[in-house]
N, C-alpha and C positions, 0 to 999 in steps of 0.2 A: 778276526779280521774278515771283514765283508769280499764274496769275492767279486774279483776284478772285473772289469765289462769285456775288456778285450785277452783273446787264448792265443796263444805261441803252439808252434812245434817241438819236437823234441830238440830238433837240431838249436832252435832257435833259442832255446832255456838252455840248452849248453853252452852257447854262445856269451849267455849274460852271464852263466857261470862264469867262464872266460874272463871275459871283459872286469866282473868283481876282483878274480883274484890278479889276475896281468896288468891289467891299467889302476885298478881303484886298492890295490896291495893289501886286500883282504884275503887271510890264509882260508885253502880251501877246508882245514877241520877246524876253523873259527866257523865257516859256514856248515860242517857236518853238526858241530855244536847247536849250532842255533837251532837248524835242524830239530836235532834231539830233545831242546823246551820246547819248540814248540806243538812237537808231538804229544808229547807229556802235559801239554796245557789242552789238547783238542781231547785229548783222549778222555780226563779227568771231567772237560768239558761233557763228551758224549755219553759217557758210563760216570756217573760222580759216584756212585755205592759200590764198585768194582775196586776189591783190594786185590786180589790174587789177576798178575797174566801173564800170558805166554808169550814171546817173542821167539821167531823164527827166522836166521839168519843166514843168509847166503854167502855167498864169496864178495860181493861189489861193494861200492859206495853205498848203497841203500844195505845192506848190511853193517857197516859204520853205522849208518843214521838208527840202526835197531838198537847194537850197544850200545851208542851215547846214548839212549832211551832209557835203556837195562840200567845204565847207571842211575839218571839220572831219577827215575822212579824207585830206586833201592835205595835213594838219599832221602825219597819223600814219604819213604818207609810202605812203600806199595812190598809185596812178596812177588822176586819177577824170578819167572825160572826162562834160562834162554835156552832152545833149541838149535843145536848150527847142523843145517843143510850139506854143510862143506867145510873141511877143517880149516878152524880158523890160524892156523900156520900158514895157507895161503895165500890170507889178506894181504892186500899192498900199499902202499901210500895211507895218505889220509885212515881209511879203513883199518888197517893194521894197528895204529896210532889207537884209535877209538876201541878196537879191541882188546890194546894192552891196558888202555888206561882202567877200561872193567875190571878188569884182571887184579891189576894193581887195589883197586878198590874194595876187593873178596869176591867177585862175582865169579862164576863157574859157569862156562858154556859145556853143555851134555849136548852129545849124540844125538841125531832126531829121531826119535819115539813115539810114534802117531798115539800110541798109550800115555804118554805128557800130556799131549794135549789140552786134556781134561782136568788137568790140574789148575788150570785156572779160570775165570769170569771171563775173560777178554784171549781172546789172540792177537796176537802184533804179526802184519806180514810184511817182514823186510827180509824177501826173501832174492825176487830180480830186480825190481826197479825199472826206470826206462834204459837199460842197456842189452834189453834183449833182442837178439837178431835171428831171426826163423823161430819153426816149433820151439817149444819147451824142452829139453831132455827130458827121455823116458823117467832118469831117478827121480828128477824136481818133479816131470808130472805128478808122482806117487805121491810126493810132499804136498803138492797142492788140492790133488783128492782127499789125500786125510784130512786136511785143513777147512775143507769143503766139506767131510763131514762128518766134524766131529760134533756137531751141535752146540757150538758156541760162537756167537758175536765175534767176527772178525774186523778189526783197525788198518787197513794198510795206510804203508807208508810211500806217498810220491805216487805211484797207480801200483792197483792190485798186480800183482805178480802173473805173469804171461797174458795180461792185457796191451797189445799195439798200443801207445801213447799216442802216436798222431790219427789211426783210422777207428780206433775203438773196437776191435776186433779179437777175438780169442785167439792166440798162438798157438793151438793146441788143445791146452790146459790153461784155464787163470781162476784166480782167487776171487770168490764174489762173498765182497765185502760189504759188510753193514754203513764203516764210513770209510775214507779216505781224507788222509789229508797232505796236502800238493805242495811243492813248495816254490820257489822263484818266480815261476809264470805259472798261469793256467793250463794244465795240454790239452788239448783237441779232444783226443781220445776220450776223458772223464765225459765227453758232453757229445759226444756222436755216436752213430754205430750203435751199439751195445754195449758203451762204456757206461752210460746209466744202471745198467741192469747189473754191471760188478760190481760198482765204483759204492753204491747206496749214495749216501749222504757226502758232500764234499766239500772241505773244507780246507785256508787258503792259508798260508804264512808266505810274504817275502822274503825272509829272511831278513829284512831293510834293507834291501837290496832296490834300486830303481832302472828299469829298461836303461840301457844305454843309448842315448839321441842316434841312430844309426838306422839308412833308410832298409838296408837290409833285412832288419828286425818288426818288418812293418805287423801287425798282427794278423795270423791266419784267419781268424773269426772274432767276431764282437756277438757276447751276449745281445738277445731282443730284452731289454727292460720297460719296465712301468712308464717312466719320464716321456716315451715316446706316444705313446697314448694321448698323454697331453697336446703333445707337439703338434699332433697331427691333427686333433680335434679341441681345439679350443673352446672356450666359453664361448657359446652363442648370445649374438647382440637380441633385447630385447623385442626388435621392431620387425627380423628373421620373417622370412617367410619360406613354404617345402620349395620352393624355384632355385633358393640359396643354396639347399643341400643337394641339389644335382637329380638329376633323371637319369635311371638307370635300365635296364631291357636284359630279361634274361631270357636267351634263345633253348629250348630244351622240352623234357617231356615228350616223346615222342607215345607212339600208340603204344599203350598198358603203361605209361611210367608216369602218372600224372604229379604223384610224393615229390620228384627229382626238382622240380623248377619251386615248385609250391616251398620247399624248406628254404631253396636257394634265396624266393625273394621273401620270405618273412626274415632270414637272416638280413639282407640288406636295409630292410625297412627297421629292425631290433640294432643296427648301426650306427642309425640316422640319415638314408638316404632320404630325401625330400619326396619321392617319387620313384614307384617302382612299376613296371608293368612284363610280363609274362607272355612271350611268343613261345605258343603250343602247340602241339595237334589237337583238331577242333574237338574229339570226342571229350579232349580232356575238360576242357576250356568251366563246365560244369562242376565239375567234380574241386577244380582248386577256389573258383571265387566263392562257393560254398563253405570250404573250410579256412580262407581268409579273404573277406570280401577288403580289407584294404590292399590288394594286389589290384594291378587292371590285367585284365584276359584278353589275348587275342587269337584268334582261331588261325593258323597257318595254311590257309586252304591252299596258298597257290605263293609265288616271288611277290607278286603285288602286294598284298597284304603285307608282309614284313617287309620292305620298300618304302611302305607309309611310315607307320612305325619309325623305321632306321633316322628319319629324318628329325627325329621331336627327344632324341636322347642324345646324354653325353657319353653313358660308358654301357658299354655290352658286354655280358657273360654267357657265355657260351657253352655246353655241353651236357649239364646235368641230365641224365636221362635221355639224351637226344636221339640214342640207335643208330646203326649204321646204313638206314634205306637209303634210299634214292632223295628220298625228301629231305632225310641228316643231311646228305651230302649238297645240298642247293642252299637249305637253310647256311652252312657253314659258307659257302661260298658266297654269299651275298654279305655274311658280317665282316668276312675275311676284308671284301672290296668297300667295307660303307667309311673306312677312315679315321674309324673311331677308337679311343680308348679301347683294350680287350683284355677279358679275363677267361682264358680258355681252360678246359677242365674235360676228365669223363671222356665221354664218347667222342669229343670233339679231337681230342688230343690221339686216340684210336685213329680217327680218320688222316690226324696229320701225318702218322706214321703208316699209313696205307697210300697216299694220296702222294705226301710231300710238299713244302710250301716253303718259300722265299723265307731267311729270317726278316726279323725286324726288331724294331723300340719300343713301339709303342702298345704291347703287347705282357703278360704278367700267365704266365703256363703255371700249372695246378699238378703235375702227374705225383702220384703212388709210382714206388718203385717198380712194380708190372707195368705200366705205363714208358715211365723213364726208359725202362730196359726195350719196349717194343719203340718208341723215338731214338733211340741209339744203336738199335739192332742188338742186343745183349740181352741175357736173364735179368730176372729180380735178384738170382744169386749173385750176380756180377756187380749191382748196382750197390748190394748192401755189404759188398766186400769193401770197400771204398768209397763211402757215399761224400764223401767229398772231393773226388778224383770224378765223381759219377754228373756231381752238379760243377765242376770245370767244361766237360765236354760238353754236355747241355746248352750252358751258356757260351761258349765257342761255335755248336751246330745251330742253336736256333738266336741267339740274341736276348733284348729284352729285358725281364728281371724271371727268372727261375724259382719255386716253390717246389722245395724236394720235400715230401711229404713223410711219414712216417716217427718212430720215436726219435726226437732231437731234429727235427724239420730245420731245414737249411732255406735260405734264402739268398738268391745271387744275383748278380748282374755285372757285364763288363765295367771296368776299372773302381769297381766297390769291397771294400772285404765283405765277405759272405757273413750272415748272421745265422746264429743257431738259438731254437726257444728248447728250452729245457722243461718249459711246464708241460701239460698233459697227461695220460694214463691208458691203460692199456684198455679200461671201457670207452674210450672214444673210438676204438677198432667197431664200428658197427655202421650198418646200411645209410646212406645219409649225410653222414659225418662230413666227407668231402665235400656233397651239395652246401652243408653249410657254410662250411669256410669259402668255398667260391662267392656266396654269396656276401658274407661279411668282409673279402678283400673290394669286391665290386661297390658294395655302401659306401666304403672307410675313402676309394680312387675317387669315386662322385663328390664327395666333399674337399680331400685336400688337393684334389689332381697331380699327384705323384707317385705313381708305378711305385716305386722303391719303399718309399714311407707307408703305401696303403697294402704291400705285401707284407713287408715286418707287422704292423700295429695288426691287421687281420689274422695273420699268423697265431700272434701272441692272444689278441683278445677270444680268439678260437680257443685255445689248448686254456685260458684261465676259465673261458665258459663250460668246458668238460672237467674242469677240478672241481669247480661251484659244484655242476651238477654230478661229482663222484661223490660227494659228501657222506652221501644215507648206504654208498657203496657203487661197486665200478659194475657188478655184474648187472647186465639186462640196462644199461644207460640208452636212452635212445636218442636218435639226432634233433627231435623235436625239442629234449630236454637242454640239450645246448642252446638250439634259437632262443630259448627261453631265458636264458643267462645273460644271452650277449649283449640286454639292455643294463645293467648292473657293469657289467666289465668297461662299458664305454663311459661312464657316468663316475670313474674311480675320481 
């Protein structure tokens, strides 16, 4: 099953739990059942030559969901040995049910044995589930270490074990699993944070279960997919000319940074901005129409100069390389007052947080999580504890639409659900990288003129141009190799 666009909370997939078995009089271990194929089809899916695995069993519901597994693959003649965490005399409800009926069937839950382990291709972790609340316990920690390294491909089930389901964040201890596969709704967690880096691969069963029409159940986040690509950038009419695709001015580069503006606007122009031109410090003004003479160069000698300018563009971006002189801070000041579309980023975003400045609309902020946290007055450690409690305040202190940058970039603005892109890689970490995407949301705002759509599609068509260019491998990717993609990615 493909997954879904839009992600719930935990609270919120408990809820549909709810609502299935109290309104819609679906028993809840018809749905631990379901459960259980469906894992047994994702798994056979991800491993098809794996006969022997190991499942590891906790006291909860997602222990249920591992022995309907246990059975259900000792029917399909898989060799499953189960491991229980916690005596399955425990169990309660639903779960208990699920572990007698293994029972019933010949199956034998042993002791956990980090020396098992090994007995098979695959591990299965149904060990917490989303019912976890604080750290880990010390003992489970131990369970999840071993399981962590025993050298073998790990399956969970619902989200890896001491993984936050709604912040994506480690409890402690959590299981970093090869795949995962989720059930009812989507949770947050698998796709923010560091829910990527457990989760591996993720994959989606509803159970047949459908959201219940209810406003409360609105969803936390929506996938960025492909579809909006299109939406945003249509087939262009034959008769087109660059005036259609918007003029765009990106303010940056200050003295020694000349790279910063130069990616920013070959990104925009690799978008299909119609027109792009480059406010710099003058030493630089040589050095970028040299290595892309389709930019216009202007020398920033004094306000007048960019004053002129200000007047002949629709959308400005602002910060790449900009420094925080005297001269940053006039250049910023004049784009802040020119009225125009803004895509601010970099050193601009430094000065907001030094400076301070009125929210607004009309406006599309860029920060890295060290950014973020210096606009909030917080760490970076603060921001990635909760990076979706981190992009609420954002967009509460400044307005706008928010670009929270990092793995699983978030995308916000007041009364919208936040979106999260999933693509990208850990080689897009390099010098640059930012510049480009300021620049390919500044192109994408110039053509469709809407903040919202030209953050998501730049967002996404950013992190598919760092996949293209990981292809030959992620180490030593540089941000030029991106600009380079980003005419491929707009052109899907």
């Amino acid at each position: 099953m493909a997954l879904p666009i839009v992600l719930y909370s935990t609270a919120q997939v408990r809820a549909l739990d709810a609502h299935a078995i109290e309104e819609l009089g679906i028993a809840g271990y018809t749905l631990m059942k379901r459960a259980g194929e469906a894992a047994l089809r994702y798994l056979r899916t991800r491993w098809p030559m794996a006969h022997r695995i190991v499942i590891v069993c906790g006291r909860g519901n997602n222990a249920g969901d591992g022995y309907v597994l246990a059975r259900f693959a000792h029917a399909a003649g898989l060799t499953v040995t189960v491991l229980s965490a916690a005596p399955p005399e425990e169990l309660r409800a639903d779960a208990r049910q699920a572990y007698e009926d293994f029972r019933a069937s010949g199956g034998v839950a042993h002791p956990f044995s980090a020396e098992r382990l090994t007995s098979g291709e695959v591990i299965v972790d149904a060990l917490l589930g989303t019912g976890l609340e604080g750290d880990v316990r010390p003992e489970l920690a131990q369970v999840i270490r071993a399981i962590n390294s025993s050298g073998r491909p790990v399956f969970a089930l619902d989200v890896p074990s001491g993984l936050d389901s709604d912040a994506g964040v480690a409890l402690g201890e959590a299981v970093r699993a090869d795949a995962t596969v989720t059930f009812v709704g989507l949770k947050t967690g698998l796709l923010v944070g560091d829910g990527p880096e457990f989760a591996g691969a993720v994959f989606f069963d509803d159970l047949e279960l459908a959201p219940a029409p209810s406003a409360h159940l609105a969803p936390r986040l929506t996938r960025i997919v492909d579809a909006e690509i299109r939406e945003a950038l249509p087939r262009r009419a034959r008769s087109a000319n660059k005036g259609n695709f918007g003029r765009v001015l990106i303010v940056g580069s200050g003295s020694g940074m000349p790279g910063a503006a130069r990616l920013a606007g070959e990104a925009c122009l690799r978008v299909g901005a119609g027109l792009v031109t480059v406010a710099v410090a003058p030493e630089n003004v040589a050095a970028i129409a040299a290595g892309r003479p389709e930019l216009i160069c202007v020398g920033l000698s004094g306000e007048t100069a960019l004053a002129e300018v200000l007047g002949r563009v629709d959308v400005i971006a602002v910060g790449p390389g900009l420094g925080r002189s005297a001269w940053a801070v006039a250049a910023l000041n004049a784009v802040l007052k020119s009225g125009k579309p803004l895509v601010v980023d970099a050193d601009a975003l430094n000065l907001l947080a030094e400076h301070g400045a009125p929210a607004r609309e009309d406006w599309i902020l860029t920060p890295h999580p060290g950014e973020a946290g210096r606009l909030l007055g917080v760490s970076a450690e603060d921001i990635q504890r909760d990076r979706l409690a981190a992009l609420d305040r954002l967009i509460e202190r400044f307005h706008g639409t928010i670009v929270l940058k990092g793995a699983g970039t978030l995308v916000g603005a007041r009364g919208r659900t936040p979106g999260v892109c999933e693509r990208g890689n850990p080689g897009m970490a390099t010098a640059g990288s930012g510049d480009v995407l300021t620049g390919a949301i500044a192109g994408i705002l110039a053509q469709c003129r809407d903040h919202w759509t030209a953050a998501r599609v730049g967002v996404l068509v950013h992190a598919m141009a760092g996949d293209a260019a990981a292809r030959g491998g992620e180490r030593g990717l540089l941000a030029g190799d991106l600009a380079r993609e980003l005419h491929n990615c707009v052109n899907l």
